[in-house]
C-alpha positions as semicolon CSV with decimal commas, in nm:
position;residue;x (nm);y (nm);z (nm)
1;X;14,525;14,347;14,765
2;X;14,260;14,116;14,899
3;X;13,968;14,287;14,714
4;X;14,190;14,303;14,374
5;X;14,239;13,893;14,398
6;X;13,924;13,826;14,216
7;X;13,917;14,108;13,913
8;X;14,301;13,992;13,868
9;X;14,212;13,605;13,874
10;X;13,870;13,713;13,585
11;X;14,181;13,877;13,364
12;X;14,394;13,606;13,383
13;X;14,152;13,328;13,311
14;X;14,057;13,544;13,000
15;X;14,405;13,533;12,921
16;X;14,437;13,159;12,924
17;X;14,147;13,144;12,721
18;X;14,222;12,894;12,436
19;X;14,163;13,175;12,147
20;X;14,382;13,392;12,364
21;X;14,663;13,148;12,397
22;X;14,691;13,176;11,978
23;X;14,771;13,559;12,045
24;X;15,139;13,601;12,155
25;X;15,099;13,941;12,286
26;X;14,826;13,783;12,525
27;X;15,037;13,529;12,635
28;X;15,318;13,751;12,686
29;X;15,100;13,979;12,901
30;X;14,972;13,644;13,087
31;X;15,340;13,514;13,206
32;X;15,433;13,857;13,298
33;X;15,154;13,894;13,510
34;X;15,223;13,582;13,663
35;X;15,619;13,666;13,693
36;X;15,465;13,956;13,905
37;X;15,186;13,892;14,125
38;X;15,193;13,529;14,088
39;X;15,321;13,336;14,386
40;X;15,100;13,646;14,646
41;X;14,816;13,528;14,424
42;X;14,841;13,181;14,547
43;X;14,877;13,281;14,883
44;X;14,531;13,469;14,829
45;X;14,391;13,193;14,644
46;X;14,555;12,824;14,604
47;X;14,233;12,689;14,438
48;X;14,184;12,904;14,144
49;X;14,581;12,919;14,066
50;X;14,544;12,538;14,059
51;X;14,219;12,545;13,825
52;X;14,412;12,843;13,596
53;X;14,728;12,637;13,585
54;X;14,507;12,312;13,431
55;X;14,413;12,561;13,162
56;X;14,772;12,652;13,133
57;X;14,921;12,294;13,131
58;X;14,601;12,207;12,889
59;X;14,675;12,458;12,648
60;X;15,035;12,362;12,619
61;X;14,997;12,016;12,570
62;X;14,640;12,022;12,360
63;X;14,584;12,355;12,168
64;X;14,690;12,282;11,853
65;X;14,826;12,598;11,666
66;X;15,044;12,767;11,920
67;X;15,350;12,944;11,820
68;X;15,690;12,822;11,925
69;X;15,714;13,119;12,141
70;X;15,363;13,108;12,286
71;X;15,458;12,742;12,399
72;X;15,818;12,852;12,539
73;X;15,626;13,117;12,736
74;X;15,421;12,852;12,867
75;X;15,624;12,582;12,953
76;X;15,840;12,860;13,094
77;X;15,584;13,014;13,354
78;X;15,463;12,638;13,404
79;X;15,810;12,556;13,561
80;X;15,833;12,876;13,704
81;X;15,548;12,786;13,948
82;X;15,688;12,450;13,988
83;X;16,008;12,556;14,115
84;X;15,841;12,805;14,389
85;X;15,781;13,101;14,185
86;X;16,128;13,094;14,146
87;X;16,402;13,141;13,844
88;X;16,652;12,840;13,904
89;X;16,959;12,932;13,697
90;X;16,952;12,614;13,472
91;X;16,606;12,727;13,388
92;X;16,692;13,100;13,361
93;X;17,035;12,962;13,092
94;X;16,798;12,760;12,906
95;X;16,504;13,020;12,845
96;X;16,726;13,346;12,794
97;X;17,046;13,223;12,670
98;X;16,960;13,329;12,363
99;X;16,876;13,625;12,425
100;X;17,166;13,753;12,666
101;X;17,416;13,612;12,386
């Protein structure tokens, strides 16, 4: 995995590119990535998941233009990471209640 930490960290700082964050398909692929190899990632590398989750938290709160599901996707992987790469279930009833119901 070590020699794939690099390439994966290039692709997902495309990804949270500001003129991919207007793309939902990007961002989709972005937060999945992240729901995947995320947390072993950070083990790899603390300091560039801290400099890619400025750009995250910077094109949530600045980009102006960002679909209401590009933001939910977001905020969603933002407090994903926050929470220890981890699902709590008041987070997992507010972001997919909608869509289990």
């Amino acid at each position: 995995m070590l020699a794939l930490v690099n390439p994966v960290y290039d692709c997902l700082f495309r990804l949270a590119q500001p003129d991919s964050l207007q793309k939902e398909e990007e961002v989709d692929c972005l937060v999945l990535q992240l729901h995947r190899v995320g947390d072993q990632l950070e083990k790899m590398n603390s300091q560039l998941m801290v400099e890619l989750f400025s750009l995250l938290r910077d094109g949530f709160l600045l980009q102006e233009g960002l679909s209401s599901l590009a933001q939910l996707l977001l905020l969603e992987i933002i407090e994903f990471r926050a929470a220890g790469w981890k699902m709590t279930d008041a987070a997992h009833k507010y972001y997919y209640s909608e869509v289990t119901e």
